[in-house]
NUPA-844250 format. One record per residue (C-alpha): residue number from 1; chain; x, y, z. Coordinates in nm, 3 decimals, always signed. Layout:
BEGIN
  nr kette       X       Y       Z
 NUM     A       X       Y       Z
...
***
This chain:
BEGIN
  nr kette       X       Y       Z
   1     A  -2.301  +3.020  +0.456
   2     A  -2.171  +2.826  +0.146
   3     A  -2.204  +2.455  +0.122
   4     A  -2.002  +2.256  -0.034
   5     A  -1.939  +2.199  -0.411
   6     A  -2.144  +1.889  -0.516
   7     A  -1.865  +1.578  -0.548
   8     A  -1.630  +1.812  -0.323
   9     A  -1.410  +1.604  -0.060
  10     A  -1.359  +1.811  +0.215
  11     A  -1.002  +1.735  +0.399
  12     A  -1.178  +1.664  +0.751
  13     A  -1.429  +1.395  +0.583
  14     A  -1.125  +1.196  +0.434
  15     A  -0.919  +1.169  +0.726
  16     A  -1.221  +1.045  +0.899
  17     A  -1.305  +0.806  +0.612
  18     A  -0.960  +0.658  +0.634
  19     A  -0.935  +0.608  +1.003
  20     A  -1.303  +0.398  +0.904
  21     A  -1.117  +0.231  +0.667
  22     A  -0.824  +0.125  +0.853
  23     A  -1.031  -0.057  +1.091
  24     A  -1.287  -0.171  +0.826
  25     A  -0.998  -0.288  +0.629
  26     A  -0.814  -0.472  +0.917
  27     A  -1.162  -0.625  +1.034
  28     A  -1.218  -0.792  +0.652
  29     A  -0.827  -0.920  +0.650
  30     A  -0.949  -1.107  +0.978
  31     A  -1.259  -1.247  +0.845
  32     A  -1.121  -1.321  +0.552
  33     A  -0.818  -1.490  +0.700
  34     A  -1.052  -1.708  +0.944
  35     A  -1.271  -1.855  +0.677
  36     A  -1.003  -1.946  +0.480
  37     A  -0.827  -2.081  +0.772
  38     A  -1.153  -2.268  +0.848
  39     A  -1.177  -2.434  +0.527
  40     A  -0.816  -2.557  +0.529
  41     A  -0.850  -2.741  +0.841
  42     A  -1.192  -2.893  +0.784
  43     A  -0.988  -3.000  +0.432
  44     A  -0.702  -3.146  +0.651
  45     A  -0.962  -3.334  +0.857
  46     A  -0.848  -3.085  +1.191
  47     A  -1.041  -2.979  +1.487
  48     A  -1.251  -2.692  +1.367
  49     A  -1.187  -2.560  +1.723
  50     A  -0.855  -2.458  +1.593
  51     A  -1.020  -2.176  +1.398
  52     A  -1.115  -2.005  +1.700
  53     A  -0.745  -1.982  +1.839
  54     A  -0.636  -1.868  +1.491
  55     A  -0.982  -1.606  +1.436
  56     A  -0.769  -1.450  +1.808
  57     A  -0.459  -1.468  +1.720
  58     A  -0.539  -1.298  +1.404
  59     A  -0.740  -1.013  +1.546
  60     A  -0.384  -0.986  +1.787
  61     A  -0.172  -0.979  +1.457
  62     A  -0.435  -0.727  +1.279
  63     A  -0.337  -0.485  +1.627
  64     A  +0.033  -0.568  +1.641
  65     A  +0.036  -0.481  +1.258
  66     A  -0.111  -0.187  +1.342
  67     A  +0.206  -0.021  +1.527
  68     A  +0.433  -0.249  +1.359
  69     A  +0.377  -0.186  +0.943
  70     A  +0.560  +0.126  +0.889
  71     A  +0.890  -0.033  +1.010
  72     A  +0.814  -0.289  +0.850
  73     A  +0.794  -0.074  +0.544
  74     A  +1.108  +0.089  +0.580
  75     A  +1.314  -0.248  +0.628
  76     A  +1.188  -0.368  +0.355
  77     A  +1.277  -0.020  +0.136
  78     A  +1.627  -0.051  +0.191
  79     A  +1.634  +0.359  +0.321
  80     A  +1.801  +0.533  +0.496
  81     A  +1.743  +0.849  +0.735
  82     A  +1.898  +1.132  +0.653
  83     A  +1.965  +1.477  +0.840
  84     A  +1.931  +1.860  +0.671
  85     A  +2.312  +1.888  +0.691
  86     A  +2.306  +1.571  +0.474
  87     A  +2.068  +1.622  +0.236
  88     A  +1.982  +1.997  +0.260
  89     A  +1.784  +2.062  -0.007
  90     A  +1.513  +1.766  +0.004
  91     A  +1.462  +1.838  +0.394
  92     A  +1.461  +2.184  +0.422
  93     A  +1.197  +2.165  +0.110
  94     A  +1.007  +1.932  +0.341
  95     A  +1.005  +2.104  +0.615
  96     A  +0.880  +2.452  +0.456
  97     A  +0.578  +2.217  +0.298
  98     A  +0.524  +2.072  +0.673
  99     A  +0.495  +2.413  +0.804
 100     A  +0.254  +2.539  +0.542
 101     A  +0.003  +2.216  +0.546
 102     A  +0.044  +2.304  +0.894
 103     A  +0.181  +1.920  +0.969
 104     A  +0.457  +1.797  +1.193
 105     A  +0.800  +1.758  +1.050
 106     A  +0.798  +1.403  +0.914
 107     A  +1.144  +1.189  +0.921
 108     A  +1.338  +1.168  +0.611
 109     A  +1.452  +0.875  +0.434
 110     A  +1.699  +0.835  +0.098
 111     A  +1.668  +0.538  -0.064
 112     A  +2.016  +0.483  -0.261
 113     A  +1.836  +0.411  -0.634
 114     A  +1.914  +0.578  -0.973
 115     A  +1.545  +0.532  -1.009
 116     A  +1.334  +0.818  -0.953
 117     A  +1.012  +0.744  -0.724
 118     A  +0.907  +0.892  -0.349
 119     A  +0.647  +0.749  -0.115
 120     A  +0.553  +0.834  +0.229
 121     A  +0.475  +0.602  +0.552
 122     A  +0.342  +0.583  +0.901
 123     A  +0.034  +0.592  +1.088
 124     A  -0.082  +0.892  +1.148
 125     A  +0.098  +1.249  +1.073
 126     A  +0.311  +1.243  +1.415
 127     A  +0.489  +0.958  +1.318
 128     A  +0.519  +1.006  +0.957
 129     A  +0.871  +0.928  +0.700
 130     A  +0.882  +1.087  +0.383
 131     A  +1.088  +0.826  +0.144
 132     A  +1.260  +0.976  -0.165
 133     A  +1.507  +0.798  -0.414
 134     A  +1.824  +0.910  -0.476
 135     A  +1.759  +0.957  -0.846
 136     A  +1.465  +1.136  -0.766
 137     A  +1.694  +1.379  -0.588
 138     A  +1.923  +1.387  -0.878
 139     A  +1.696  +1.376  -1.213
 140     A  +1.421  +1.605  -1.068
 141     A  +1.424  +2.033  -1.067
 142     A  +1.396  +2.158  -0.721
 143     A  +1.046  +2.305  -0.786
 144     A  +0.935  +1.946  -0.926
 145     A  +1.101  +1.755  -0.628
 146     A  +0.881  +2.019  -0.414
 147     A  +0.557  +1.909  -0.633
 148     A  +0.707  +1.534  -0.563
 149     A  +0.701  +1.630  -0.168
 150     A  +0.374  +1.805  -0.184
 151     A  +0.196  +1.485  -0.346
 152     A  +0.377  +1.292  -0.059
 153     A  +0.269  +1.536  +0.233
 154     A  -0.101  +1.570  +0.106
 155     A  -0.104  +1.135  +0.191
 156     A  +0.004  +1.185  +0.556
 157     A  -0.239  +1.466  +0.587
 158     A  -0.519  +1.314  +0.457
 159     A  -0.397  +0.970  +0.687
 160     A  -0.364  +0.754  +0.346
 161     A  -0.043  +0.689  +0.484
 162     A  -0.219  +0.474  +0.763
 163     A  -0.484  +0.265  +0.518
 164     A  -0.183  +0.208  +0.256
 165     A  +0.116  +0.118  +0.527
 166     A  -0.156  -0.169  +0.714
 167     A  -0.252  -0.242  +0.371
 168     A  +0.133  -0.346  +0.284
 169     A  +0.141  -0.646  +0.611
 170     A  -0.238  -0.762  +0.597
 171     A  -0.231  -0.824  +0.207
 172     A  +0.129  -0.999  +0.238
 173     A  -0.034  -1.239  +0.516
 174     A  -0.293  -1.368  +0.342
 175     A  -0.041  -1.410  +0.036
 176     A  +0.169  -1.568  +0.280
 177     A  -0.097  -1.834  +0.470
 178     A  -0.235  -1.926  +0.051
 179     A  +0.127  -1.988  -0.064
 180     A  +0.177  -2.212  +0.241
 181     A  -0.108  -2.404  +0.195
 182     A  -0.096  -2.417  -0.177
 183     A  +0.285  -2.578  -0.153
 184     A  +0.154  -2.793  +0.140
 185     A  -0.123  -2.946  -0.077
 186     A  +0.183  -2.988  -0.363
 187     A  +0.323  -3.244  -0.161
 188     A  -0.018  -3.456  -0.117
 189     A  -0.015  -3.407  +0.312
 190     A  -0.345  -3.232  +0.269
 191     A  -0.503  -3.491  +0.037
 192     A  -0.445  -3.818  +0.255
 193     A  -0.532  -3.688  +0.584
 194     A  -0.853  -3.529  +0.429
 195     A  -0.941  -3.808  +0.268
 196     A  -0.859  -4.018  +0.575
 197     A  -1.068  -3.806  +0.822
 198     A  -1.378  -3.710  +0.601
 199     A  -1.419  -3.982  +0.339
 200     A  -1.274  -3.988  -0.078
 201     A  -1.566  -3.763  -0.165
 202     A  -1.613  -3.492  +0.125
 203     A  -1.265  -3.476  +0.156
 204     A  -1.147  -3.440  -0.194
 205     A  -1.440  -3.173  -0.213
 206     A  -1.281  -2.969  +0.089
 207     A  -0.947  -3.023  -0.087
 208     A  -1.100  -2.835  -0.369
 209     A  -1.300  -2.590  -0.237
 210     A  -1.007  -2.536  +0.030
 211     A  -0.746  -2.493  -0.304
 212     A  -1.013  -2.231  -0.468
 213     A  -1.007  -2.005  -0.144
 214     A  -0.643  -2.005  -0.106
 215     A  -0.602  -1.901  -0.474
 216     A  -0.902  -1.633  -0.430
 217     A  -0.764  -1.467  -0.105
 218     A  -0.521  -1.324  -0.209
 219     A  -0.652  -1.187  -0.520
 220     A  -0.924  -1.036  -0.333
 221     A  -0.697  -0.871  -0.102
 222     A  -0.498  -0.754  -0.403
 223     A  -0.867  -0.594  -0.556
 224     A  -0.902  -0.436  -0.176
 225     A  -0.563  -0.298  -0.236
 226     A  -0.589  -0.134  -0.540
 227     A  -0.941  -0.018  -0.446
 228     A  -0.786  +0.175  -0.145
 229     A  -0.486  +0.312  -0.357
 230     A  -0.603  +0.446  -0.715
 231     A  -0.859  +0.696  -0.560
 232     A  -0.609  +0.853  -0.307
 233     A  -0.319  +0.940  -0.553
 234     A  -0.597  +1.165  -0.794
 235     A  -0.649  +1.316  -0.470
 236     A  -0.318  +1.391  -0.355
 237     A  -0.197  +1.489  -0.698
 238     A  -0.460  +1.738  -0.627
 239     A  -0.425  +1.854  -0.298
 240     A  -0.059  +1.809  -0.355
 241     A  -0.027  +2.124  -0.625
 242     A  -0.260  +2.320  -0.409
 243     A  +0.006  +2.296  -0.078
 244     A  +0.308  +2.380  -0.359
 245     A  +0.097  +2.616  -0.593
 246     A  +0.230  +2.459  -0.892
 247     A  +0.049  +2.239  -1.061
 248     A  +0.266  +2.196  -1.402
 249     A  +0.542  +2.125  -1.111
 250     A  +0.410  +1.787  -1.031
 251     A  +0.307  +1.773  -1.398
 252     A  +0.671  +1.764  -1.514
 253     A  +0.768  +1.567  -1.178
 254     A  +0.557  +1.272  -1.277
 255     A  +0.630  +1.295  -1.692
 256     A  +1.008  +1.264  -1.584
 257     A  +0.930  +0.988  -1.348
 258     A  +0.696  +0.786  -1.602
 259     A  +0.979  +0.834  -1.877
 260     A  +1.265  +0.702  -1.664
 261     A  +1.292  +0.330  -1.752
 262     A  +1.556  +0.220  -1.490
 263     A  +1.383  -0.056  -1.242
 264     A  +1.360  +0.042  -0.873
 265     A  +1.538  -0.265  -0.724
 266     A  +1.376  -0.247  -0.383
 267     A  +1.024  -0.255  -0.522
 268     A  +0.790  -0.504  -0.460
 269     A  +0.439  -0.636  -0.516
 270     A  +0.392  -0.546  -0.131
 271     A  +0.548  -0.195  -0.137
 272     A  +0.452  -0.111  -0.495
 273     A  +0.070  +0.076  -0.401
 274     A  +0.286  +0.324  -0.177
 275     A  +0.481  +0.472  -0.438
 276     A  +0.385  +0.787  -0.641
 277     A  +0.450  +0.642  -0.956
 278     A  +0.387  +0.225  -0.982
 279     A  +0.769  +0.119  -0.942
 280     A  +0.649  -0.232  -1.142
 281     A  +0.516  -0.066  -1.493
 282     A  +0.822  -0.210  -1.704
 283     A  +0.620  -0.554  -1.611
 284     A  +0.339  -0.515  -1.825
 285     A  +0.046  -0.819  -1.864
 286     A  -0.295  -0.825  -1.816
 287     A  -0.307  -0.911  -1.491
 288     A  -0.072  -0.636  -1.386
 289     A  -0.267  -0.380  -1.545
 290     A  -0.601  -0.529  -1.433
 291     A  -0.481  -0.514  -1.072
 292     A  -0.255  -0.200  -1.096
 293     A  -0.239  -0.024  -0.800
 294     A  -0.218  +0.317  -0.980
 295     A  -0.450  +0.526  -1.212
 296     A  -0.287  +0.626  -1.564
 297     A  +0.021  +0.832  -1.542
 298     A  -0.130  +1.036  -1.852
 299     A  -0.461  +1.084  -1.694
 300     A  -0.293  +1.214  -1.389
 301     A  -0.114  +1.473  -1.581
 302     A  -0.391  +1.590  -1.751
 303     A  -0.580  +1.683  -1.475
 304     A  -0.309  +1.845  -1.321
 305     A  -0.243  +2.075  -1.614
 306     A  -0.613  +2.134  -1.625
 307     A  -0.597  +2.339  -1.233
***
């Protein structure tokens, strides 16, 4: 019997890898959202019994999120579901893909956007929504659309849809808890009662030790994000031209994407990772490219024209 290819990724060892991930990844978000609570209140002077109350109701959050995110995801797209005798062509395409990855037929969503882009959601393939723009529908060939929906179907197969849907609520929580801290501190509230509670020196140490986690948080959940995200679209690019057979099809898809310039109004910092192409490249800076949720567009298209 034939092993393996050395560096090979067999399809069964990444859907098991990303259900380990999922509950790797919501188990840091808690941790990570507990220490930082813990600093704040020993910073505001608090009972550091709070923390335990907040380390549960995290963990409950972390499980609600986990059956919650993917409508979350859609509200926050803007979509809309759509039927074959609405949209014939995009679901009928998906549903031939669906029958030949062998995958349940996943709802369909239009997004009403000149901008081309696609992503898909849920968490796991039963409950799966493929998401397409309406300029996508429009600008695109049907055989690159079907590369587009390929790409899209290889991330609920492979359950990236699961990691990269939690993903969207976890890392917008921690944002969420810094901000309100940061703005809270703003207004000097944290800085008297600290200083009150602990003494000058302790307490204006918490303050700053208690400032420097709320400002590293949520960059490190950003660096978990893009960690989870860059890998998985090289992999679906991949396994995407294998379920449509045509390669340059995705090729083009993704050249015609990359060279639109019209901005994706629904598009967000939260949403952005789930996208096939990053809907926030016209904002270009250091940071943004240092923390880019997806690999170059031109590498990607390289190695697809090199199947």
């Amino acid at each position: 019997m034939t092993s393996p290819l050395p560096g090979s990724v067999l399809i069964y060892d990444r859907i098991a890898a990303n259900k380990r991930t999922t509950w790797l990844m919501m188990t840091f978000f808690v941790v990570l959202l507990t220490a930082l609570v813990g600093v704040i209140v020993m910073a505001m002077g608090g009972d550091i019994g709070i923390v335990g109350v907040v380390g549960i109701g995290l963990i409950v959050y972390a499980l609600v999120s986990y059956w919650i995110s993917t409508n979350v995801v859609l509200s926050i797209s803007g979509a809309h579901e759509v039927t074959k005798e609405e949209e014939w062509e995009f679901v009928r395409r998906v549903e031939n893909l669906s029958i030949g990855a062998g995958l349940p037929m996943p709802k369909t969503w239009v997004l009403e956007d000149s901008a081309p882009n696609a992503f898909a959601t849920g968490r796991d393939p039963n409950h799966a929504h493929v998401v397409v723009t309406r300029g996508l529908l429009d600008k695109l060939e049907p055989i690159e659309l079907e590369g587009v929906l390929a790409h899209e179907l290889s991330h609920i197969g492979n359950y990236d849809i699961r990691v990269m849907t939690v993903a969207t609520v976890l890392v917008g929580l921690v944002a969420l808890v810094s901000d309100l801290f940061l703005r809270y501190t703003m207004f000097g509230a944290g800085h008297r009662r600290g200083s009150r509670d602990k003494g000058g020196g302790g307490g204006a140490i918490l303050i700053v030790v208690a400032i420097i986690g709320a400002i590293l948080a949520p960059i490190v959940a950003q660096a978990l994000r893009m960690a989870i995200s860059r890998r998985r679209e090289y992999l679906a690019d991949a396994s995407g031209a294998l379920l449509c057979r045509h390669p340059e099809a995705l090729a083009r898809a993704l050249e015609k994407i990359s060279n639109d310039h019209e901005p994706l109004e629904a598009a967000n910092k939260a949403t952005a990772h789930l996208y096939i192409s990053n809907p926030l490249r016209e904002h270009q800076s250091f940071l943004n490219n240092l923390f880019s949720t997806h690999p170059p567009i031109d590498e990607r298209i390289r190695l697809l024209r090199s199947m």
